[in-house]
C-alpha positions in Angstrom: -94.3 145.8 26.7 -90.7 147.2 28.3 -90.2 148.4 31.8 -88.4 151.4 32.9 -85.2 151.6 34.2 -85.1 150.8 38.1 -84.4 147.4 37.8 -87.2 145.9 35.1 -87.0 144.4 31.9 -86.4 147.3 29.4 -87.2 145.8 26.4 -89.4 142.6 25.2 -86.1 140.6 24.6 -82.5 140.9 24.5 -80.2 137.9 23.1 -76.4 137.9 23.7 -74.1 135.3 22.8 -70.1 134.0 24.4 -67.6 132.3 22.7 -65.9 128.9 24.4 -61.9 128.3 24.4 -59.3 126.5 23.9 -57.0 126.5 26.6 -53.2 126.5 25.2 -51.2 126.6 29.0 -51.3 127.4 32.2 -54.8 126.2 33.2 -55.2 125.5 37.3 -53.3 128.7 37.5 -56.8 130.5 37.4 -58.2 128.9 40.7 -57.7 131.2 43.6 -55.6 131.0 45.1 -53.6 128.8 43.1 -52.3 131.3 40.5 -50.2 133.4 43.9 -48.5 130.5 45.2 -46.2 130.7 41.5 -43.8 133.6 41.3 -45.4 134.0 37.8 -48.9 132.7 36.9 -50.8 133.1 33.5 -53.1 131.2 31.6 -53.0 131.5 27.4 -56.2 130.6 25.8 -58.4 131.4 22.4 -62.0 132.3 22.1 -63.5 129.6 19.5 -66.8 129.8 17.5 -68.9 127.2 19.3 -70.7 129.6 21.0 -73.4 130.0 23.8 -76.3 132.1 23.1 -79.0 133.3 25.6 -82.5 135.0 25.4 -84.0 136.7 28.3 -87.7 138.4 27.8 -90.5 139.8 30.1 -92.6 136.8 31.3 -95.7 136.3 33.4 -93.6 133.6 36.0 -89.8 132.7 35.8 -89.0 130.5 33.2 -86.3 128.2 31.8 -86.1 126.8 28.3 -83.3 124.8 26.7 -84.8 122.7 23.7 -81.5 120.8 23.0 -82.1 119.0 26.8 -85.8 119.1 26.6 -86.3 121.7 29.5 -89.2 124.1 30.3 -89.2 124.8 33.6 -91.9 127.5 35.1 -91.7 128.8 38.5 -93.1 132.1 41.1 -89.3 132.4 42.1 -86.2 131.2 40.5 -85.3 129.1 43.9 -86.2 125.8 42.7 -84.1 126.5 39.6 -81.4 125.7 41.7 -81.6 122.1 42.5 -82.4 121.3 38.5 -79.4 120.4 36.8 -78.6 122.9 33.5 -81.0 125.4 34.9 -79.1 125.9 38.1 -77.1 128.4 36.6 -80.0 130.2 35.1 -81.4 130.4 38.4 -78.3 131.9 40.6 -77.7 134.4 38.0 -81.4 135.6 38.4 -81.0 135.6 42.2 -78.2 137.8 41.7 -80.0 139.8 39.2 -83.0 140.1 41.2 -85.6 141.4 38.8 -88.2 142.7 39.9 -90.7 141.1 37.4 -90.5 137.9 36.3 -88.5 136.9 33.0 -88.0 134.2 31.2 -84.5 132.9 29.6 -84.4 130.7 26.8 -80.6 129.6 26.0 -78.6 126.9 23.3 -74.8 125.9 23.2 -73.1 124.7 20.2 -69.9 122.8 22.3 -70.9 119.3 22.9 -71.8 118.5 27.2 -68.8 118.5 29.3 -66.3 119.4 26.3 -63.7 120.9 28.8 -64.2 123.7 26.2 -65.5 126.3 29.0 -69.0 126.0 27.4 -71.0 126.2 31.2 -68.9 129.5 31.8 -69.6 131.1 27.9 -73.3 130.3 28.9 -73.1 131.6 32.4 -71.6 135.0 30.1 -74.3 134.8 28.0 -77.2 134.9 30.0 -75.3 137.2 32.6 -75.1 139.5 29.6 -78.4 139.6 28.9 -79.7 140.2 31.9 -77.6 143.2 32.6 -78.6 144.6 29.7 -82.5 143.7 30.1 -81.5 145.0 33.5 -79.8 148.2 33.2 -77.2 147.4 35.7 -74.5 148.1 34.0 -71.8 145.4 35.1 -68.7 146.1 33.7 -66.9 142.7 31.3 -64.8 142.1 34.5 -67.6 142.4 37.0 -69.6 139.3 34.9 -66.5 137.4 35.3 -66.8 137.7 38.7 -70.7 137.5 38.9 -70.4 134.3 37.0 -67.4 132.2 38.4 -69.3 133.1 42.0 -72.4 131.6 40.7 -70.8 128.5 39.8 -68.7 128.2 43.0 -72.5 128.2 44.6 -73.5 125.4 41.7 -70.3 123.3 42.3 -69.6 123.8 46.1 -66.0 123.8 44.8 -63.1 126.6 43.8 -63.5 127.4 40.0 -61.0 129.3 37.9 -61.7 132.8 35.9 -60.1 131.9 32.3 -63.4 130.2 30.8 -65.1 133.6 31.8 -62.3 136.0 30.6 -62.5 134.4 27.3 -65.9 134.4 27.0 -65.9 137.8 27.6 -62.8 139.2 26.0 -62.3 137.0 23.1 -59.8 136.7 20.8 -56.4 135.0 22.0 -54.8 136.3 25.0 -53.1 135.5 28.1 -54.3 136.3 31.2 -51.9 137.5 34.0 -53.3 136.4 37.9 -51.8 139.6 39.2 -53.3 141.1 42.5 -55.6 143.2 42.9 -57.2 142.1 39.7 -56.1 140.1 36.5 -54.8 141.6 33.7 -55.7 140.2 29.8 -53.2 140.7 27.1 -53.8 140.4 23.3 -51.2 138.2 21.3 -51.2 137.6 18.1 -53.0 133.8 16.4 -53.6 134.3 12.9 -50.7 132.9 11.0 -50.0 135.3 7.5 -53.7 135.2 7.2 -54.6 131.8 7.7 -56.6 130.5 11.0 -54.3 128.2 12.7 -57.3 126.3 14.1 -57.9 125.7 10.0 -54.2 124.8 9.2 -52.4 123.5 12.3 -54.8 122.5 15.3 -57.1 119.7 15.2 -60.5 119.5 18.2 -61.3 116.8 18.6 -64.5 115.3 21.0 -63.6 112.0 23.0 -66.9 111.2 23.7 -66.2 111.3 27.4 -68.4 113.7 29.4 -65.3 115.6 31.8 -66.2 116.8 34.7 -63.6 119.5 36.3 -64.0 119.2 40.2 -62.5 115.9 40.3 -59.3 116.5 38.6 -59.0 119.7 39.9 -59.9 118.6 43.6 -57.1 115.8 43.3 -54.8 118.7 42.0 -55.5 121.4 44.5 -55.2 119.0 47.6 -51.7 118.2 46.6 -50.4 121.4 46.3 -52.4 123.2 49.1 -51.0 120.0 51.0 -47.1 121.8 49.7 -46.0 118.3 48.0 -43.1 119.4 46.7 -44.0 117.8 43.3 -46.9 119.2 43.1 -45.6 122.3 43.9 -43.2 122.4 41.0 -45.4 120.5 38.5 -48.1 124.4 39.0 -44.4 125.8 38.6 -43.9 123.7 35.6 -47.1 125.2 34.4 -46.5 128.6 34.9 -43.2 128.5 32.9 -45.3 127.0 29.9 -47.6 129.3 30.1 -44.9 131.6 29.6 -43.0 130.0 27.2 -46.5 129.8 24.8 -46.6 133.6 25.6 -43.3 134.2 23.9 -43.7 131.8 21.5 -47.2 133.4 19.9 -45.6 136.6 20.0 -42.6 135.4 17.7 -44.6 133.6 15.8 -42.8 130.3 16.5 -45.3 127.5 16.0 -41.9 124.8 17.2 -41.7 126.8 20.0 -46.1 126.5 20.7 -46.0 122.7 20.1 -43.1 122.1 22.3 -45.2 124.4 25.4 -48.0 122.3 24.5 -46.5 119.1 25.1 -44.8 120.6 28.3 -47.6 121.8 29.6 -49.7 118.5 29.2 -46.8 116.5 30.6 -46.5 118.7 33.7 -50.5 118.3 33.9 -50.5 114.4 33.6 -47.8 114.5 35.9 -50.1 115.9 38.8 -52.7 113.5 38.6 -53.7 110.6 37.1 -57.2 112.2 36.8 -56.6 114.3 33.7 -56.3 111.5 31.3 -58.1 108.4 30.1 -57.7 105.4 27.9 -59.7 107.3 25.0 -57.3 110.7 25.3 -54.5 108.3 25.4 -55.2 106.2 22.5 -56.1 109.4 20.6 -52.6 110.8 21.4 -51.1 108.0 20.0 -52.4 107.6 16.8 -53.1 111.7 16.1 -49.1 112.0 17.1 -48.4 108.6 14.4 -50.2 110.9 12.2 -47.7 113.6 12.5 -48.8 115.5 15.4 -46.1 117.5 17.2 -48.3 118.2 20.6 -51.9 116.8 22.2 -53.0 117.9 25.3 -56.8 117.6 26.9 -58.5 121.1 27.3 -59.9 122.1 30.6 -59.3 120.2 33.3 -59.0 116.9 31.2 -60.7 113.5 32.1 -63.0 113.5 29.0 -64.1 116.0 27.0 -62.0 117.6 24.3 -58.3 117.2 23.3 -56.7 119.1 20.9 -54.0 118.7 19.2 -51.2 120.9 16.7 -49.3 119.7 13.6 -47.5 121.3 10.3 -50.2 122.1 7.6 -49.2 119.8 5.7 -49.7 116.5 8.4 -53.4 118.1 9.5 -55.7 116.4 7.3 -53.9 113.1 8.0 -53.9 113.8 11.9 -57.8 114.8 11.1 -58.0 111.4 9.6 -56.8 109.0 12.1 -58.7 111.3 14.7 -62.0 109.8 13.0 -60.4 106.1 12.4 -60.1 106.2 16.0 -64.0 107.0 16.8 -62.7 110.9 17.8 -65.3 113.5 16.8 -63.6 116.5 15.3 -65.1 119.7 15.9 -65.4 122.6 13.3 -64.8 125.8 14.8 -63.0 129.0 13.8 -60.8 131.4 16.2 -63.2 133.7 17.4 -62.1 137.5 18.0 -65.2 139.0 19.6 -66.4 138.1 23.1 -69.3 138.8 24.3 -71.7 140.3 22.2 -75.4 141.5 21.4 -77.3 139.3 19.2 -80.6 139.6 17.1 -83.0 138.8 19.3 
């Protein structure tokens, strides 16, 4: 049974999905207003496989469903949504949505919990997708960025950046310019005479370690709002790495992406003592004994997932002492497609 088109459900499901990302330089920059305090800011990242995929369908009350965390939640309104964790951001996005019959949205992520991989924004994309369509309301890809980051400001209580949504959105490899009014996203070329880099040079790998963002970020963003001079020049530091990874992709100089990794990550560990651990560090050290030329933490470090780049021929020995070391590496391929419609 559909609806028609002011506002209901018009079919009896609709399934999108959103890639997560690997985040190559310039992260912070994506925080308002962070990214206008640098004469240049810009953020380089790459849409990866691990996706998020959400359901949404015509229900008799609202309902939330996530097998892989063991939740059905039922409910008259979506309110109490809000104060569960992992349906929370089910439940703003229907508050925003406002249908005006109940639904019910069932949703699954493939990125392990709190991967620094962007995996709460691809499924904030996912199910924002779905509804929209369900919906009819025609948000633009843009538009969900916004709808989404705002939801999770609301989650958080805390400023949250826009590259996790662009990515999910956009796909493929790009770098996004924080220009005003709005951003800009620019395509650069990844795959490498054919070959998937994240097959031939980078290595994911899992820590183990949960990250959360909004204490490394909050230690970050109190510096340089407080104008420290280093922290102003570390964000600075930042930018030009962003930059540099920028040029680099577009030359097709892997030296030249190695070396911005390792910039970038040195600039970042520089800020705050937050963004590392004794698990990335020990990782590092033996991935980069292995023949690694760069590893940096993705997101906003302090857990989650590092990742790290070496010459084809040194990967499967830095894949190797990655798993000696109690690392889990992640399979994933460069993804090209953002958001998208699924089979329902």
């Amino acid at each position: 049974m559909g609806y028609d088109h002011r506002g209901y459900v018009l079919s009896d499901s609709v399934t999108y999905s959103a890639p997560t990302r690997i985040d190559l330089a310039g992260g912070t920059l994506d925080i308002w207003p962070v990214g206008l305090l640098v004469p240049r800011a810009a953020t380089v990242n790459a849409a990866i496989s691990l996706r998020a995929r959400a359901t949404v369908a015509p229900s008799p009350r609202y309902r939330v469903v996530n097998s892989q965390r063991g939740i059905d939640l039922s409910c008259s309104s979506p309110d109490p949504f809000f104060r569960r964790p992992f349906a929370a951001l089910a439940g703003r996005l229907l508050e925003f949505f406002r249908p005006h019959r109940p639904v019910e949205i069932r949703f699954e992520t493939t990125a392990p919990p709190g991967s620094g991989l962007g995996g709460s924004s691809s499924l904030g994309m996912a199910i924002a997708g779905a509804l929209n369509e369900a919906l009819g309301a025609g948000w633009t890809i843009p538009q969900l960025v916004r709808i989404v980051m705002d939801a999770e400001v609301r989650i958080l209580r805390t400023a949250t950046g826009s590259q996790d949504q662009f990515a999910a959105g956009l796909g493929g490899t790009r770098v996004h310019h924080w220009v005003s009014p709005e951003p800009r996203s620019e395509s650069l070329p990844w795959m490498d005479d054919g070959a998937d880099p994240l097959d031939d040079r980078f290595v994911l790998v899992y820590t183990g370690e949960a990250h959360s963002s909004a204490d490394p970020n909050g230690s970050v963003l109190e510096r340089i709002f407080a104008g420290e001079p280093t922290a102003v020049r570390g964000i600075e530091v930042i930018a030009e790495a962003a930059y540099g990874m920028r040029d680099a992709l577009l030359q097709r100089d892997w030296d030249g992406v190695s070396e911005m990794l390792d910039v970038e990550w040195g600039a970042r560990r520089a800020l705050s003592e937050m963004v590392t651990t004794a698990t990335i560090e020990h990782l590092s050290d033996v991935m980069r004994q292995a023949g690694a030329r760069a590893v940096k933490a993705c997101g906003a470090g302090g857990g989650g997932t590092i990742i790290a780049i070496a010459p084809p021929g040194k990967r499967p020995a830095v894949v190797a002492a990655a798993r000696a070391a109690g690392g889990e590496v992640l399979e994933a391929a460069s993804d090209p497609v953002g958001l998208r419609r699924e089979p329902s």
